[in-house]
PyMOL CGO cylinders between C-alpha atoms (Angstrom):
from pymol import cmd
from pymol.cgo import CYLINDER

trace = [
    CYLINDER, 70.04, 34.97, 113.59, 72.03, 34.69, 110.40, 0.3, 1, 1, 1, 1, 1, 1,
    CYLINDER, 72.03, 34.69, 110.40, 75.38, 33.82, 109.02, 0.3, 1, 1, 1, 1, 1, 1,
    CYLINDER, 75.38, 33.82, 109.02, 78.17, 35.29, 109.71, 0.3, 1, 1, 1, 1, 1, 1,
    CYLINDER, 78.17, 35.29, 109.71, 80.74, 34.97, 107.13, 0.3, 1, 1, 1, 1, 1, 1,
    CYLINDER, 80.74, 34.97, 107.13, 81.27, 33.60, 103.96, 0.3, 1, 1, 1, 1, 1, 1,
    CYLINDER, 81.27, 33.60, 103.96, 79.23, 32.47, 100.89, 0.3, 1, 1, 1, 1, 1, 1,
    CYLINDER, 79.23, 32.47, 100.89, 76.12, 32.72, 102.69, 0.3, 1, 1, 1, 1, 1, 1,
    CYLINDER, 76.12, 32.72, 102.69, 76.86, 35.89, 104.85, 0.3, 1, 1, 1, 1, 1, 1,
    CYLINDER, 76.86, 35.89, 104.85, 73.96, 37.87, 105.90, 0.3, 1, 1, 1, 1, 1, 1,
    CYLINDER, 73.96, 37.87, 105.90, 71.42, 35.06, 105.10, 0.3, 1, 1, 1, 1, 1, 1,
    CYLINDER, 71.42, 35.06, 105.10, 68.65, 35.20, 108.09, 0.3, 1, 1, 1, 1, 1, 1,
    CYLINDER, 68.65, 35.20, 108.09, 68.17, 31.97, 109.54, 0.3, 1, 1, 1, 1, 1, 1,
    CYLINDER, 68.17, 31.97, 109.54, 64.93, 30.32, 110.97, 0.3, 1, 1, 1, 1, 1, 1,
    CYLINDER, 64.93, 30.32, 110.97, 64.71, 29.32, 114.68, 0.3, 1, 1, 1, 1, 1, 1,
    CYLINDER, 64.71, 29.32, 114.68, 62.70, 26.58, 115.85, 0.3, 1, 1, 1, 1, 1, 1,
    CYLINDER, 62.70, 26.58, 115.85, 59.31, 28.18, 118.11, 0.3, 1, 1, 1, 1, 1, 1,
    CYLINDER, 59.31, 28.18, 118.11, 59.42, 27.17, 122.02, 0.3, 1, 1, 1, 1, 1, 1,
    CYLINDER, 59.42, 27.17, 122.02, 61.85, 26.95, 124.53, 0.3, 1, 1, 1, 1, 1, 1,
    CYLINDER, 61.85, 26.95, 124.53, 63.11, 23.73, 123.77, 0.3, 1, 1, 1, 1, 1, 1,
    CYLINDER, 63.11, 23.73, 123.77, 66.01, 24.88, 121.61, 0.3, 1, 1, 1, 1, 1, 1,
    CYLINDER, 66.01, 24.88, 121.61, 69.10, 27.78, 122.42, 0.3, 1, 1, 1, 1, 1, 1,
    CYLINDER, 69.10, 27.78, 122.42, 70.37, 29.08, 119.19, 0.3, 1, 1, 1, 1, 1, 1,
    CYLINDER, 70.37, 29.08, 119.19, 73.61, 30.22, 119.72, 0.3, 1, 1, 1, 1, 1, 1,
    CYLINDER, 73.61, 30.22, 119.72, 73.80, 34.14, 119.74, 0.3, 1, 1, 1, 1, 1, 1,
    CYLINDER, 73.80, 34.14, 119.74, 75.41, 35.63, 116.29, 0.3, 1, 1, 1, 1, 1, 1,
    CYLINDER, 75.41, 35.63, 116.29, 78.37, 36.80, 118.92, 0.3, 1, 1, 1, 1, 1, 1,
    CYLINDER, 78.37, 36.80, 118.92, 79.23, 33.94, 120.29, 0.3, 1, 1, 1, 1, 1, 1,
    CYLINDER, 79.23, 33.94, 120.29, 79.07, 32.06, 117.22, 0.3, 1, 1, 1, 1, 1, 1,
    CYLINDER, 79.07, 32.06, 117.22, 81.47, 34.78, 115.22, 0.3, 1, 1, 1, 1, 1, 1,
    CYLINDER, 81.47, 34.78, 115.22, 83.62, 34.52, 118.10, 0.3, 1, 1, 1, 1, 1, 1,
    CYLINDER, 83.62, 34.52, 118.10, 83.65, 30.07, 117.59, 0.3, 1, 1, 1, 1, 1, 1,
    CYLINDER, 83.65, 30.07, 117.59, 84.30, 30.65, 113.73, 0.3, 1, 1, 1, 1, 1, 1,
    CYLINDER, 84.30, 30.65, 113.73, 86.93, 32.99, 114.70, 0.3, 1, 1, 1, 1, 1, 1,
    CYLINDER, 86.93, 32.99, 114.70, 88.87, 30.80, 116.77, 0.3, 1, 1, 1, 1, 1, 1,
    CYLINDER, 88.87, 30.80, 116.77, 88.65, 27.51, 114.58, 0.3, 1, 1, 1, 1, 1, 1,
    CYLINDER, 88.65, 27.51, 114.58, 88.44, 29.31, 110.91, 0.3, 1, 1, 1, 1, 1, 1,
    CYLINDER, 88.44, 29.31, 110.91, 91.75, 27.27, 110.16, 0.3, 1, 1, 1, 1, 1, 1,
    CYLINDER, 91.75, 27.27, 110.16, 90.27, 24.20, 110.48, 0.3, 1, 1, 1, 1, 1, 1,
    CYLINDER, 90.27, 24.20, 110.48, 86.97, 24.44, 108.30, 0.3, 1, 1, 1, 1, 1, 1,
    CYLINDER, 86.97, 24.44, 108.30, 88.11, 24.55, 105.29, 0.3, 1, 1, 1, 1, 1, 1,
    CYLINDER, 88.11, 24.55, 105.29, 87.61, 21.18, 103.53, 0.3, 1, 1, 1, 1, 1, 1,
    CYLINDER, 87.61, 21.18, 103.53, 86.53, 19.87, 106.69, 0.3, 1, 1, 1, 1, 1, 1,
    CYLINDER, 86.53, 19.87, 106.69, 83.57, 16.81, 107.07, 0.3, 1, 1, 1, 1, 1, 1,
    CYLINDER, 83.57, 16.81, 107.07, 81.19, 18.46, 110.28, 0.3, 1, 1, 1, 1, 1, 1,
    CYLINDER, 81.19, 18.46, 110.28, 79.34, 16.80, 112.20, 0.3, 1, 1, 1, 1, 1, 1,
    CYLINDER, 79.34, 16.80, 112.20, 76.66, 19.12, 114.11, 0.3, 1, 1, 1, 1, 1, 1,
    CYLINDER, 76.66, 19.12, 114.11, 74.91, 17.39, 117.05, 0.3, 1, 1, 1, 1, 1, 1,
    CYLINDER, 74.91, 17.39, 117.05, 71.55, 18.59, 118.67, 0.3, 1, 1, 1, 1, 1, 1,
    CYLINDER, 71.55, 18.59, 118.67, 71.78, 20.67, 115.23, 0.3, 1, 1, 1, 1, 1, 1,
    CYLINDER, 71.78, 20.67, 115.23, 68.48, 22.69, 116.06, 0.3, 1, 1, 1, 1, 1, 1,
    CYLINDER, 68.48, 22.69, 116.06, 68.24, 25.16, 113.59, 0.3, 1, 1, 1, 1, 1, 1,
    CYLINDER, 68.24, 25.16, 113.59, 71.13, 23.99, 112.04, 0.3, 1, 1, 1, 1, 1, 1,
    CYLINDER, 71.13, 23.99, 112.04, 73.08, 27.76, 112.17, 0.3, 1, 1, 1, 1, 1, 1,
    CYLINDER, 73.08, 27.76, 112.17, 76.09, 26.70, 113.41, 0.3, 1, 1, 1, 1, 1, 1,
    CYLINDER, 76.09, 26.70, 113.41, 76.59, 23.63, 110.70, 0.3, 1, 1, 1, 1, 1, 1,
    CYLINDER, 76.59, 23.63, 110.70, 75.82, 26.31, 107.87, 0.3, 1, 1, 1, 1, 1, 1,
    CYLINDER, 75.82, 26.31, 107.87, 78.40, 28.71, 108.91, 0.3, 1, 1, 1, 1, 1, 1,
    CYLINDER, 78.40, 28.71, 108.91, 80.80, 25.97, 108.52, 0.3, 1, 1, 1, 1, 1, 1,
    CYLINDER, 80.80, 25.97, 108.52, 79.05, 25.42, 105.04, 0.3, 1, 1, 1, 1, 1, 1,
    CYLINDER, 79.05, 25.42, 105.04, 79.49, 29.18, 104.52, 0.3, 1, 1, 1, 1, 1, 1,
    CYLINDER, 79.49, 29.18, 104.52, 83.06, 29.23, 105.64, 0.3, 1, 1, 1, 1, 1, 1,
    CYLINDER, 83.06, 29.23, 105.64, 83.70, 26.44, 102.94, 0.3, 1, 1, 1, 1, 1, 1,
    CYLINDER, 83.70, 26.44, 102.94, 83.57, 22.88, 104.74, 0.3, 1, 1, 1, 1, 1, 1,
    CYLINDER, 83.57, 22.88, 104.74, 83.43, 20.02, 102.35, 0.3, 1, 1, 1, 1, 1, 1,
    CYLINDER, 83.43, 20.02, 102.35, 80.62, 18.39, 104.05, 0.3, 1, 1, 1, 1, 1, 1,
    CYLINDER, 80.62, 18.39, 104.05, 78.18, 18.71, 106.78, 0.3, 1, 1, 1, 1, 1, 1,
    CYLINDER, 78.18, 18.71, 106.78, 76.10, 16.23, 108.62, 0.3, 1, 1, 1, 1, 1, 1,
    CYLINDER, 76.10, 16.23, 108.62, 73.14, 17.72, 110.74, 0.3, 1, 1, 1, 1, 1, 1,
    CYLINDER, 73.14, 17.72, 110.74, 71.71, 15.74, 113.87, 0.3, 1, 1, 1, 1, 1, 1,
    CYLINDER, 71.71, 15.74, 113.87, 68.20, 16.00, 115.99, 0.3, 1, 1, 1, 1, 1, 1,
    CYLINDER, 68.20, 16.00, 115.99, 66.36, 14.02, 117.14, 0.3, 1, 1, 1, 1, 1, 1,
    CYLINDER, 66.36, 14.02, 117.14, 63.38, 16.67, 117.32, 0.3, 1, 1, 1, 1, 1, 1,
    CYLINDER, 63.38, 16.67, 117.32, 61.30, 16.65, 114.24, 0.3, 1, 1, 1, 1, 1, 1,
    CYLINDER, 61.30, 16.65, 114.24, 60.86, 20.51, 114.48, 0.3, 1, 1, 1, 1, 1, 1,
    CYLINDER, 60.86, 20.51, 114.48, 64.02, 21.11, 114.22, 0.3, 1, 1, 1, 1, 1, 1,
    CYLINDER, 64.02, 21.11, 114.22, 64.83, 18.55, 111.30, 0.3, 1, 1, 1, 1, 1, 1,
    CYLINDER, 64.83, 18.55, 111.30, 62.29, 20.60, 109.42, 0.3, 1, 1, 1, 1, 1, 1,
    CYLINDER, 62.29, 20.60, 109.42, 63.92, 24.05, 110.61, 0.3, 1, 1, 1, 1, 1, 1,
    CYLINDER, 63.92, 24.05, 110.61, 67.20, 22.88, 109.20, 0.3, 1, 1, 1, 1, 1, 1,
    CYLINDER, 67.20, 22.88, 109.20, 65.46, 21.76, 106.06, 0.3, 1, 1, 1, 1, 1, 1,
    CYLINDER, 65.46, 21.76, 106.06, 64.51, 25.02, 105.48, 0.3, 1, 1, 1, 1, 1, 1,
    CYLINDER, 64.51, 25.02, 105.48, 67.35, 26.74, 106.00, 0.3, 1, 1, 1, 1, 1, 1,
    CYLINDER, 67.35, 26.74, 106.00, 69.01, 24.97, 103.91, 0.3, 1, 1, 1, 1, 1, 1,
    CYLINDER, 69.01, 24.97, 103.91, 66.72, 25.87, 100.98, 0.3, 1, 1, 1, 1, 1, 1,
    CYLINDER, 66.72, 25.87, 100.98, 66.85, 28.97, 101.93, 0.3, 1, 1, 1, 1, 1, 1,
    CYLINDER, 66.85, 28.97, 101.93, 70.58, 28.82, 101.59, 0.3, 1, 1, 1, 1, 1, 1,
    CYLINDER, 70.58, 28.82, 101.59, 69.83, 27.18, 98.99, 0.3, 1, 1, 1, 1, 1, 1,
    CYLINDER, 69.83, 27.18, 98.99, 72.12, 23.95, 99.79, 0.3, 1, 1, 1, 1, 1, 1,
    CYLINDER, 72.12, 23.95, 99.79, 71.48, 21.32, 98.36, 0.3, 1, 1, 1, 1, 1, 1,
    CYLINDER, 71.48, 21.32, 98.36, 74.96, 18.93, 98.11, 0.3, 1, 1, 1, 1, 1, 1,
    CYLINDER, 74.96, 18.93, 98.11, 77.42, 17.79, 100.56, 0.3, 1, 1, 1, 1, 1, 1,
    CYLINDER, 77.42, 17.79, 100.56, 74.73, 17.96, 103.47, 0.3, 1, 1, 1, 1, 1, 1,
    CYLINDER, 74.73, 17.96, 103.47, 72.60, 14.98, 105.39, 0.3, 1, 1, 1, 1, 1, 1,
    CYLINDER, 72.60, 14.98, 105.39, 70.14, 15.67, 107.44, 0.3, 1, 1, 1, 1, 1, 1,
    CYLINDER, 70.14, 15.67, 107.44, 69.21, 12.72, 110.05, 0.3, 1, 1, 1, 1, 1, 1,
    CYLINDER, 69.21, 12.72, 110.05, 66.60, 12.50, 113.15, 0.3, 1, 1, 1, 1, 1, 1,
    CYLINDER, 66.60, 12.50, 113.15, 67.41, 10.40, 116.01, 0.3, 1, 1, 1, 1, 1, 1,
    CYLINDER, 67.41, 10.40, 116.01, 68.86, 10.11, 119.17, 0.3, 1, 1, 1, 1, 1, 1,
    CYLINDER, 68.86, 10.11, 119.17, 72.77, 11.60, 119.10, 0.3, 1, 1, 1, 1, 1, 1,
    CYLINDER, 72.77, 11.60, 119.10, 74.25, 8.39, 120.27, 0.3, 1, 1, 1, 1, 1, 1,
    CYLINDER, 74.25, 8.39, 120.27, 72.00, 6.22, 118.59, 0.3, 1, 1, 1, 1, 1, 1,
    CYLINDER, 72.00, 6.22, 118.59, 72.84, 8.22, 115.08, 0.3, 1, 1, 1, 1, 1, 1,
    CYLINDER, 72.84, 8.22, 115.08, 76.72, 8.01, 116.03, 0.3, 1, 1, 1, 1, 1, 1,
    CYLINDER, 76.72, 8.01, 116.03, 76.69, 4.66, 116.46, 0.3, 1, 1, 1, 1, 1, 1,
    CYLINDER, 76.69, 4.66, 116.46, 75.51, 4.46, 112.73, 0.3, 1, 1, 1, 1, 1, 1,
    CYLINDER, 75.51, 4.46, 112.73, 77.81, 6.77, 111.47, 0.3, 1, 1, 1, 1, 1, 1,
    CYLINDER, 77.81, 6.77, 111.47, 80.58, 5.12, 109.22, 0.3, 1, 1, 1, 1, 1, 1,
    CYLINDER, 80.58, 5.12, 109.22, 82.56, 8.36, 108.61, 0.3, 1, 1, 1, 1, 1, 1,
    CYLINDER, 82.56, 8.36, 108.61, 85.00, 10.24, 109.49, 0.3, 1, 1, 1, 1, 1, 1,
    CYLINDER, 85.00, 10.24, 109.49, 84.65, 13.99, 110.94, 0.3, 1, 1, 1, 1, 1, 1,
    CYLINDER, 84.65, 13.99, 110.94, 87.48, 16.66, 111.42, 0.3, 1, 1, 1, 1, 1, 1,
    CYLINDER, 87.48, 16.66, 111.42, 85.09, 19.07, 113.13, 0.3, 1, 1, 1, 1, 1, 1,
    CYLINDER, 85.09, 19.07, 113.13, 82.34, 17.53, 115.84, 0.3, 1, 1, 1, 1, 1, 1,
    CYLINDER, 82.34, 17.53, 115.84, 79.99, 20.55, 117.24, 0.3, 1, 1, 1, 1, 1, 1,
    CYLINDER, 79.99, 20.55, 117.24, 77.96, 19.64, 119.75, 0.3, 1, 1, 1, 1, 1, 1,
    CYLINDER, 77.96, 19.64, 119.75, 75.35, 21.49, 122.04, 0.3, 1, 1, 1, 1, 1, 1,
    CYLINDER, 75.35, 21.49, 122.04, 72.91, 19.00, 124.19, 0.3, 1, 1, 1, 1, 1, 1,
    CYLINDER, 72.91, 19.00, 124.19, 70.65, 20.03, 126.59, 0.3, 1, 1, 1, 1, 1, 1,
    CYLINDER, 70.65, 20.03, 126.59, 72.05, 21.60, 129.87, 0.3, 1, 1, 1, 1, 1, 1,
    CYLINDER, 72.05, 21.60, 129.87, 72.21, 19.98, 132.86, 0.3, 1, 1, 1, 1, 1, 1,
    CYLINDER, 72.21, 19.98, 132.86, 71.85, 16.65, 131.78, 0.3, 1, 1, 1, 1, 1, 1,
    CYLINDER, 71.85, 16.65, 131.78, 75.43, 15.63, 131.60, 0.3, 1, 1, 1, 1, 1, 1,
    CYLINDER, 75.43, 15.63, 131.60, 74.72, 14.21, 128.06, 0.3, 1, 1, 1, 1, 1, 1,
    CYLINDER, 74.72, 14.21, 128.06, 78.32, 15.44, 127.17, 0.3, 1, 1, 1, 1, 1, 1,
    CYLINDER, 78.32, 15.44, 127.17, 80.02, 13.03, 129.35, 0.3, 1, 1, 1, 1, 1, 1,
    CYLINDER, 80.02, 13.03, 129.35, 78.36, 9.65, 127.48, 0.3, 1, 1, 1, 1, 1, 1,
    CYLINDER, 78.36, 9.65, 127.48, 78.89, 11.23, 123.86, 0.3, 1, 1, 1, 1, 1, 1,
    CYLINDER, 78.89, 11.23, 123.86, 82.66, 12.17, 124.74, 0.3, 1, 1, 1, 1, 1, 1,
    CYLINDER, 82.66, 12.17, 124.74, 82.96, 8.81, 126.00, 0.3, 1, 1, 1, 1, 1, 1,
    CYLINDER, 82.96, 8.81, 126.00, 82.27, 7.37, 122.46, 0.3, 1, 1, 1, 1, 1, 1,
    CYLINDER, 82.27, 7.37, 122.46, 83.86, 9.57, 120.53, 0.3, 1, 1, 1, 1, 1, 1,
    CYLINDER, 83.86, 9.57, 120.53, 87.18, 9.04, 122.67, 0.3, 1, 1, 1, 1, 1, 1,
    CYLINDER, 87.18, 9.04, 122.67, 86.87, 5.26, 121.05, 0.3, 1, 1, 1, 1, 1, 1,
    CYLINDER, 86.87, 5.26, 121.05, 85.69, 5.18, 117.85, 0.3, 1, 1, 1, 1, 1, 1,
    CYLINDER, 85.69, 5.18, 117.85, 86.98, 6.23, 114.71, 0.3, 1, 1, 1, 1, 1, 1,
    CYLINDER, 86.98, 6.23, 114.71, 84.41, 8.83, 114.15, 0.3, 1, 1, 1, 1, 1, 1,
    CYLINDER, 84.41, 8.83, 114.15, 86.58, 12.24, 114.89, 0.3, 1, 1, 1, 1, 1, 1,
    CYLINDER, 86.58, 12.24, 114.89, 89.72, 11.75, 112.66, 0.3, 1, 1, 1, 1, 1, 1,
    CYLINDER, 89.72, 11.75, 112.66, 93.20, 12.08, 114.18, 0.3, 1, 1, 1, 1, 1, 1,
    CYLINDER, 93.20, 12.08, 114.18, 93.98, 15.46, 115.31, 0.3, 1, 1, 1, 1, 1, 1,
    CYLINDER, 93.98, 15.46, 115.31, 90.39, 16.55, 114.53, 0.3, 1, 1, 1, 1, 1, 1,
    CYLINDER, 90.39, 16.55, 114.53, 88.56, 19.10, 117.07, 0.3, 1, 1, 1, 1, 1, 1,
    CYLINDER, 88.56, 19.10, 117.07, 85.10, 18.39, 118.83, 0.3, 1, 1, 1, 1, 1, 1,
    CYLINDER, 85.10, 18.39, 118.83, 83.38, 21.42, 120.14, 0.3, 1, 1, 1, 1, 1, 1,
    CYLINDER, 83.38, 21.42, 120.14, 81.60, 21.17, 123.64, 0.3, 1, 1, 1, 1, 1, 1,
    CYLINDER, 81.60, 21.17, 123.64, 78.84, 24.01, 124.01, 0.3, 1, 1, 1, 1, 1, 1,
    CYLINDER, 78.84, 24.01, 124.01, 77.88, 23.57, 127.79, 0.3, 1, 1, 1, 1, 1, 1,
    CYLINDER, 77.88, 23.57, 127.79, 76.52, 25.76, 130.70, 0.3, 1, 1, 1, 1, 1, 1,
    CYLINDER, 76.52, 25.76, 130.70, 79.31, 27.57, 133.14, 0.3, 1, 1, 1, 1, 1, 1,
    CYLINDER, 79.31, 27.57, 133.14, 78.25, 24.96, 135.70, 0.3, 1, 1, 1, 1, 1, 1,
    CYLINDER, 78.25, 24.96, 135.70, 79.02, 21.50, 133.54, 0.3, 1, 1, 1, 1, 1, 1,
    CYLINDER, 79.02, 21.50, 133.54, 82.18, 19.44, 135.05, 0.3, 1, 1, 1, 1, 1, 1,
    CYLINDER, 82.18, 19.44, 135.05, 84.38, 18.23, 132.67, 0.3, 1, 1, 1, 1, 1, 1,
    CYLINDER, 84.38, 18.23, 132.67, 87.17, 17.19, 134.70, 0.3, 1, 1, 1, 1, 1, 1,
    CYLINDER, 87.17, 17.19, 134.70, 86.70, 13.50, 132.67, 0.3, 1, 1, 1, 1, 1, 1,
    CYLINDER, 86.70, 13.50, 132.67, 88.31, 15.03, 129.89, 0.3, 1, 1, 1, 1, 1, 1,
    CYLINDER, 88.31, 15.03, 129.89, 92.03, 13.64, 130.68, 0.3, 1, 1, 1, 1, 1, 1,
    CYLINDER, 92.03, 13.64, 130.68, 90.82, 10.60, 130.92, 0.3, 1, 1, 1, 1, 1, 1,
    CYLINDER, 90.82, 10.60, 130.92, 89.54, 10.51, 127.59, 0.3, 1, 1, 1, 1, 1, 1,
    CYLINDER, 89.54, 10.51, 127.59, 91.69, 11.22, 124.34, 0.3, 1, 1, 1, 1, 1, 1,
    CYLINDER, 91.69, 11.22, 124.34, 91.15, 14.22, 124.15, 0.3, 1, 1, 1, 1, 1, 1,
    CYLINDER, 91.15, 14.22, 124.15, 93.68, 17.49, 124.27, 0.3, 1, 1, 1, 1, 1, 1,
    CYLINDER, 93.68, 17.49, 124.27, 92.04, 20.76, 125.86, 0.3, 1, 1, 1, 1, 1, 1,
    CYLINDER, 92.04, 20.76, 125.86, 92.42, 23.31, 123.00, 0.3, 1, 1, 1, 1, 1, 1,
    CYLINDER, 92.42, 23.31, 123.00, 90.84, 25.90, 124.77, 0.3, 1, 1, 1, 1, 1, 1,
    CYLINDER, 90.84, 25.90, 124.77, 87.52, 26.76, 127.15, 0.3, 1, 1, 1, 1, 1, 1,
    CYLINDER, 87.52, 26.76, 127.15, 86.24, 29.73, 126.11, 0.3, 1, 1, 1, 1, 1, 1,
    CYLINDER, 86.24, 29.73, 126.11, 84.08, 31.22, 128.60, 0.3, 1, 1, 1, 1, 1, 1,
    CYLINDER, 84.08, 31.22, 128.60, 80.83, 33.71, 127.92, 0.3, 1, 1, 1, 1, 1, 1,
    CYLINDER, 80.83, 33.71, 127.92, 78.54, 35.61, 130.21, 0.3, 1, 1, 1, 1, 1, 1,
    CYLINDER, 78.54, 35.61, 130.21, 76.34, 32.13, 130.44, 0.3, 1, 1, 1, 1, 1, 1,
    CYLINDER, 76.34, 32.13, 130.44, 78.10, 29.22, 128.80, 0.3, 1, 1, 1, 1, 1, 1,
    CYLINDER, 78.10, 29.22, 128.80, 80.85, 28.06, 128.06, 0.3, 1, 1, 1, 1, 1, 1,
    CYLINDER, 80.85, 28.06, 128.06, 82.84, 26.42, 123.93, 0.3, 1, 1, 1, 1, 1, 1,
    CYLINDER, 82.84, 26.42, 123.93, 85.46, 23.70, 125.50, 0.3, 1, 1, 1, 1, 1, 1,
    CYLINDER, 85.46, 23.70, 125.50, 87.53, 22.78, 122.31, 0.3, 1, 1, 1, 1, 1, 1,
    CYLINDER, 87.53, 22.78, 122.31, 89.11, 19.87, 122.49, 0.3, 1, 1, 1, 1, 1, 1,
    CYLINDER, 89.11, 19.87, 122.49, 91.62, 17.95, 119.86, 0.3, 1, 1, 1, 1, 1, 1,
    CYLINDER, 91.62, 17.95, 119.86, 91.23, 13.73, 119.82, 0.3, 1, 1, 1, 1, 1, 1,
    CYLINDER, 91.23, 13.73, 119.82, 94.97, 12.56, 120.11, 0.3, 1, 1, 1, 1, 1, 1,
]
cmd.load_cgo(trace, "trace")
């Protein structure tokens, strides 16, 4: 794994050991960046269920203003720690442990780009959507990213405020982009 593009191109990234984390594949992730490159830029990203913390770096690399990593597994906190160092990042990042909605709740900012990707197949999306739909915490036309298996329902999603961008579909999951109006 490694970074794509940008400052930190060709970096090699850490994983986290076991099972309990997917790191998105270097593929799928060029093709993410590719798709919402506009909208990094100067952004404030939020990365939930961060793991390694990859895909919040590549925004990094790509030139966002400010990144805010999210686990709630301490393995992973460390993973990201490292990467960052080995990055070596060390301003307009925060690293936090706790639960996803827990953390949001305590969030007081803003966030133009919201990356997410929980666990499968526990229809965690559906509850964090929910929240994010009401609060202030995606800005006005900002974009949240939804990485979920091929088999996750989101026919919620007009119920919420939320615009369908796009659903990008892989060989065995899925990006649904989607634009808070």
């Amino acid at each position: 794994m490694r970074v794509i593009a940008g400052k930190y191109r060709r970096i090699t990234l850490s994983t986290v050991k076991g099972l309990d984390t997917r790191p998105t594949t270097d593929r799928i992730k060029e093709t993410l960046f590719n798709i919402i490159n506009d909208e990094v830029y100067g952004s404030n990203f939020l990365d939930l269920f961060a793991g390694s913390g990859q895909i919040g770096i590549e925004a990094l690399s790509r030139y966002a203003s400010n990144v805010t990593f999210v686990d709630n597994n301490r393995a992973c906190i460390d993973c990201i720690d490292a990467n960052l160092l080995k990055c070596h990042i060390d301003e307009g990042v925060k690293v936090l442990c706790g639960n996803a909605l827990t953390t949001l709740k305590r969030l007081d900012e803003g966030y133009d780009i919201v990356f997410m990707d929980p666990p499968y197949g526990k229809d965690i999306e559906r509850d964090i959507l929910a929240f994010l739909s009401e609060e202030s915490i995606v800005t006005e036309g900002g974009l949240v990213i939804v990485e979920a298996d091929l088999k996750s329902e989101f026919d919620y999603i007009s119920e919420l405020n939320f615009e369908l961008v796009q659903d990008k579909r892989y060989k065995n999951n899925r990006h649904l982009i989607l634009r808070k109006i």
